[in-house]
C-alpha positions as CSV (number, residue, x, y, z in Angstrom):
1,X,-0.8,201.7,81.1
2,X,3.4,201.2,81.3
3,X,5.2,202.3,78.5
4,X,8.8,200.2,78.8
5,X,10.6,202.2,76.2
6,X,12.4,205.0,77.4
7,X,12.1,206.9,74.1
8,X,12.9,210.7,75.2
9,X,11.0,213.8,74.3
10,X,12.5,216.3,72.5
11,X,12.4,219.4,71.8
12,X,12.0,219.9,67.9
13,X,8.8,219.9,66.7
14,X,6.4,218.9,69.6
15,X,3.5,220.7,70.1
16,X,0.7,220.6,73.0
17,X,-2.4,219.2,72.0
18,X,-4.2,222.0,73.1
19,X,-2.2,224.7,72.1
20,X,-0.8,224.2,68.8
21,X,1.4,227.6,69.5
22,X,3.4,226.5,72.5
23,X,6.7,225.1,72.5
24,X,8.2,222.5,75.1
25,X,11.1,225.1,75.3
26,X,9.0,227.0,78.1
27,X,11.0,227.3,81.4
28,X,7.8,227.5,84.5
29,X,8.5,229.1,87.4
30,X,6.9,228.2,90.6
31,X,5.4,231.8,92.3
32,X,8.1,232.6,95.4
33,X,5.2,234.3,97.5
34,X,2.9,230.9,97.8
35,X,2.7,228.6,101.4
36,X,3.1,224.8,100.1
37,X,2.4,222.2,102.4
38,X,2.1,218.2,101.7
39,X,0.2,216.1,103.1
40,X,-0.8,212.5,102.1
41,X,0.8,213.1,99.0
42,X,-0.6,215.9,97.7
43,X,0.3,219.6,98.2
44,X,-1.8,221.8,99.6
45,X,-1.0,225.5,97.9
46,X,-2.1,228.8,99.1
47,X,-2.2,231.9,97.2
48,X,-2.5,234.6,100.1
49,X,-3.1,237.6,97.0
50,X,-6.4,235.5,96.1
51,X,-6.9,233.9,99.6
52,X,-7.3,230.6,97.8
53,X,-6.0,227.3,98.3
54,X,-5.3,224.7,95.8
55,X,-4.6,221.1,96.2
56,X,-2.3,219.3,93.6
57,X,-2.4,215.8,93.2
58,X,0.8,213.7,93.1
59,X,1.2,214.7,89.5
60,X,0.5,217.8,89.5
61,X,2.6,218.3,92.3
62,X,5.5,216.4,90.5
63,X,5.1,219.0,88.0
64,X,4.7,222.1,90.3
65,X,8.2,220.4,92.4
66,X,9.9,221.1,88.9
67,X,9.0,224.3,87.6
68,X,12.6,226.2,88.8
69,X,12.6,228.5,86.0
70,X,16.0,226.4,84.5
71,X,14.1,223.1,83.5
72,X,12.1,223.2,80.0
73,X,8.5,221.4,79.4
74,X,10.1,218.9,77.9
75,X,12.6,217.8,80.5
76,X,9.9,217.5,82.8
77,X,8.3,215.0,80.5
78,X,11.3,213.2,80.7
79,X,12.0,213.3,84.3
80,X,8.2,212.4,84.5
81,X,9.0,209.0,82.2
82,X,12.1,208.0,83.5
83,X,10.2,207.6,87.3
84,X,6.3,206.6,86.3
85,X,7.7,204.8,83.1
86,X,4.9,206.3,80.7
87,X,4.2,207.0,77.0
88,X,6.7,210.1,76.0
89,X,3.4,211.6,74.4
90,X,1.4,211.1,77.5
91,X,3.8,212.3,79.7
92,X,4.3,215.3,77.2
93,X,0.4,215.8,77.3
94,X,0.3,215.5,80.7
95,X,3.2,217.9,81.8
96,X,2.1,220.7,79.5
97,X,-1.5,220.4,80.6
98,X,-0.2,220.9,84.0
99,X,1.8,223.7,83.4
100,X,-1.1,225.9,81.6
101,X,-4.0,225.0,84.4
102,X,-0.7,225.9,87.3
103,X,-0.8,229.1,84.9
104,X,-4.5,229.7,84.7
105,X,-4.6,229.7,88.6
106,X,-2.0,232.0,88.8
107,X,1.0,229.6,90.8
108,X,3.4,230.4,88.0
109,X,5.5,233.6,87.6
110,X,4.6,235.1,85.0
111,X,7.3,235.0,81.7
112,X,9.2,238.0,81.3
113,X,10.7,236.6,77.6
114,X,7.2,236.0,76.5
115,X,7.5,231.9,77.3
């Protein structure tokens, strides 16, 4: 479904779905030590500590692409609108349900302010 607005996301008072306690003020930070490789689209990521390999889809792997450490949860969203065109609260959704599952399996750094 398009979305035409571009309506931003911002950061005051928006919450994850899922995790009522995080902000979109969160900074991710891709792991240095990983070996990324795309192909067809998606990247192909492998953690050598846990010998596995994970494939992101376009997505995800627009999400992963932009977790420098400097660019918030919510500017990802809005990166994510301004080129798929999507509903601010999907792309919200979407971006923050990323970044937990890239932290679950362990491709993020992990915060040292508690982010």
């Amino acid at each position: 479904m398009k979305y035409h607005s571009r309506e931003k996301v911002s950061p005051e008072g928006v919450f994850s779905e899922s995790n009522p306690d995080s902000t979109t003020d969160i900074r991710p930070l891709r792991r240095s030590d990983l070996t990324v490789r795309i192909i067809d689209g998606d990247a192909l990521v492998l953690n050598q500590k846990s010998g596995l390999i994970h494939q992101l889809n376009q997505t995800a792997n627009f999400v992963w692409e932009h977790c420098d450490g400097q660019s918030p949860i919510h500017e990802i969203a809005n990166q994510l609108i301004e080129i798929y065109d999507v509903d601010p609260k999907i792309a919200l959704n979407d971006v923050t349900e990323a970044v937990r599952r890239l932290r679950e399996l362990e491709l993020l750094e992990t915060p040292v302010n508690g982010n």
